[in-house]
N, C-alpha and C positions, 0 to 999 in steps of 0.2 A: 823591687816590689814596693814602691812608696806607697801604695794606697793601700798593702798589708799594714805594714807601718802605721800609718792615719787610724785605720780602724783598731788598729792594736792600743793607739794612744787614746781615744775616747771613749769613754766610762758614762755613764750616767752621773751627772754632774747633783751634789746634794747641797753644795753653797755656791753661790755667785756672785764676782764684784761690785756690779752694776755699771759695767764697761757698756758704751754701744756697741754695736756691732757694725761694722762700715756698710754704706746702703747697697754698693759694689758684691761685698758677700751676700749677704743677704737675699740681694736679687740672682744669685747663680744660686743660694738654695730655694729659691721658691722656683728656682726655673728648671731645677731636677725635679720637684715636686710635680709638675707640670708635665715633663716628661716620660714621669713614669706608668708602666703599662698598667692596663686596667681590663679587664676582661672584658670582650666584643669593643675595645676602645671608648668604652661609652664616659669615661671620667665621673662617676653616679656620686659624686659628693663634692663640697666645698672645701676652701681654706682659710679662714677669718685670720689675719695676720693683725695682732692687738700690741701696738707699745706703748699706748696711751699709759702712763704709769695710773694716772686715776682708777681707770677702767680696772685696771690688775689690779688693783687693793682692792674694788669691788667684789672684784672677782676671788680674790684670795681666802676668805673662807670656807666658799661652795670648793675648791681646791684641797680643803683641808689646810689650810695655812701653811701648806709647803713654801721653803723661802726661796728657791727659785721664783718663783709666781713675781714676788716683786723685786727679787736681786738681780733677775737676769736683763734684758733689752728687751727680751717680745715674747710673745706666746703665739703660738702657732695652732689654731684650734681646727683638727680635722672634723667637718660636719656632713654626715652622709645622708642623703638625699631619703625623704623618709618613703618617696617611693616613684615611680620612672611613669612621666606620662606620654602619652603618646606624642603631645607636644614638643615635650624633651627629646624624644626620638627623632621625629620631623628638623629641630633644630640640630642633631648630629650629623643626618645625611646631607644639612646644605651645608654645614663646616667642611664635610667633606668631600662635597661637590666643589665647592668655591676654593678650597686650600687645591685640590688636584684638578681642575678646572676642567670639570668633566658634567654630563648631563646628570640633575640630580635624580629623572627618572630611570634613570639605568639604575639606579640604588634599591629600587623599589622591594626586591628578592632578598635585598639583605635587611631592610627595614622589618620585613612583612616576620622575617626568620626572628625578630628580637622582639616584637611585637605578642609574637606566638608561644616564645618561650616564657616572655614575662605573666601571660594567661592563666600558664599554669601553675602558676607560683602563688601563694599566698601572700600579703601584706609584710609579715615577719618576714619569710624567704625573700624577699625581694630587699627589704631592711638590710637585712642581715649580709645580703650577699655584695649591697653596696657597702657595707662597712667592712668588707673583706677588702672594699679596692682601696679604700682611704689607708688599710692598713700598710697594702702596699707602698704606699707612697709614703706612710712616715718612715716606713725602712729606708726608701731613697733620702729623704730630708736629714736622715740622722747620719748616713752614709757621706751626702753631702758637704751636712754640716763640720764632720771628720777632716772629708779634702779640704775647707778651708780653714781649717785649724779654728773653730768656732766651736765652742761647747752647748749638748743640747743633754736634756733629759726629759725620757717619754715617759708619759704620764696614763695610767688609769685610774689615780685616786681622788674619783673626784665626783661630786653630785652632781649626777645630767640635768634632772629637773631643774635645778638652782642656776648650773650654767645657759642649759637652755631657756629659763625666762631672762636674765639678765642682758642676756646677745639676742632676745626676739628671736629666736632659732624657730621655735614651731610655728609660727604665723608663714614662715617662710618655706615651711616644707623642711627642715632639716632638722638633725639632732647629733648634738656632739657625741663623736667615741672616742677622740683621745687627744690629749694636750701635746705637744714638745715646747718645753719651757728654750730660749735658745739665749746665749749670752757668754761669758769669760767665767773660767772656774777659777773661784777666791781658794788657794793652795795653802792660805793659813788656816781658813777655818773647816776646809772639806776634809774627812777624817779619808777619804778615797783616794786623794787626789794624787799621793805616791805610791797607791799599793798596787802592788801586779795585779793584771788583770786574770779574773778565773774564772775558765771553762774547762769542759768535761773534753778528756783526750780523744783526739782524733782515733785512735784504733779501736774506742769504744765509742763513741759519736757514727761513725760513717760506717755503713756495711755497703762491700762492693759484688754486686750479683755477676759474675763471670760469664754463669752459661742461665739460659733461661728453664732450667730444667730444674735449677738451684728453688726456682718461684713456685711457693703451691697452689 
């Protein structure tokens, strides 16, 4: 079970050396990011991958001066889509027509189906639910990050307005929800870096429903 292992060995990293990261790694975790599932597949947000070191001290206040921000190699900035337009929609059915080389009007039913549901959604709702999918995908990033022995740590402290004018996010339709600083954990100065990892026991974590009659 190596990949219990990986997740067992990866912590939220609070110092980093300022090692690079090989572009090799790197590219297999931006390619599980990629990968991973998103609800109706639509992918409703971005990934701004930042190693410009300049950029990250820029950035490093609107962060709260966390030293990851400039210790680590990169910043990984998830930015979710502030809201799905029908054109974003149009350009999902021909990825999907063109990748499975199929007619994109036979998609028409399923378009119409995402179309309809986003109707009824408010602005927020629609916000909101693509920042659900970005979150998904830092779990993969940080899962990933694990497999190749690459240290990340996920970030929500941080000023959106600040990051968001700094990256031009709202001109573009997006807004950040959450950072993963990604890089090599410095083991002399991270007070973390040898302590067992702590979570809540499995027998009080997991309840297993047997028969469906247990459900009220």
């Amino acid at each position: 079970m190596n990949y219990l292992q990986d997740l067992n060995w990866r912590y939220a990293v609070k110092r980093m050396n300022g090692n690079k990261v090989p572009t090799s790694k790197m590219n297999n975790i931006l390619e599980a990011i990629r990968l991973a599932p998103t609800s109706l597949g639509l992918q409703p947000f971005d990934v701004l991958v930042i190693e410009d070191q300049e950029l990250r001290e820029k950035m490093s206040p609107a962060i709260y001066n966390q030293p990851q921000v400039i210790e680590g190699a990169a910043l990984l900035v998830f930015a979710a889509w502030k809201n799905v337009s029908e054109e974003k929609v149009e350009q999902y059915m021909q990825n999907i027509a063109n990748t499975r080389n199929s007619d994109v009007a036979s998609l028409d039913g399923f378009k119409n189906m995402i179309l309809d549901s986003l109707k009824v959604k408010t602005p927020s709702e629609i916000f909101q639910w693509n920042a659900r999918q970005a979150y998904i995908a830092l779990g993969y990033a940080t899962a990933a990050a694990a497999f190749e022995k690459v240290d990340s740590t996920p970030m929500e402290g941080f000023s959106v307005d600040a990051v968001n004018q700094i990256l031009s996010l709202e001109e573009k339709g997006l807004s950040a929800v959450s950072i993963l600083a990604i890089g090599y954990r410095d083991e002399e100065k991270d007070f973390l870096a040898n302590a067992p990892k702590v979570r809540r026991p499995a027998e009080s974590f997991f309840t297993l429903y047997e028969n469906t009659a247990e459900v009220a």
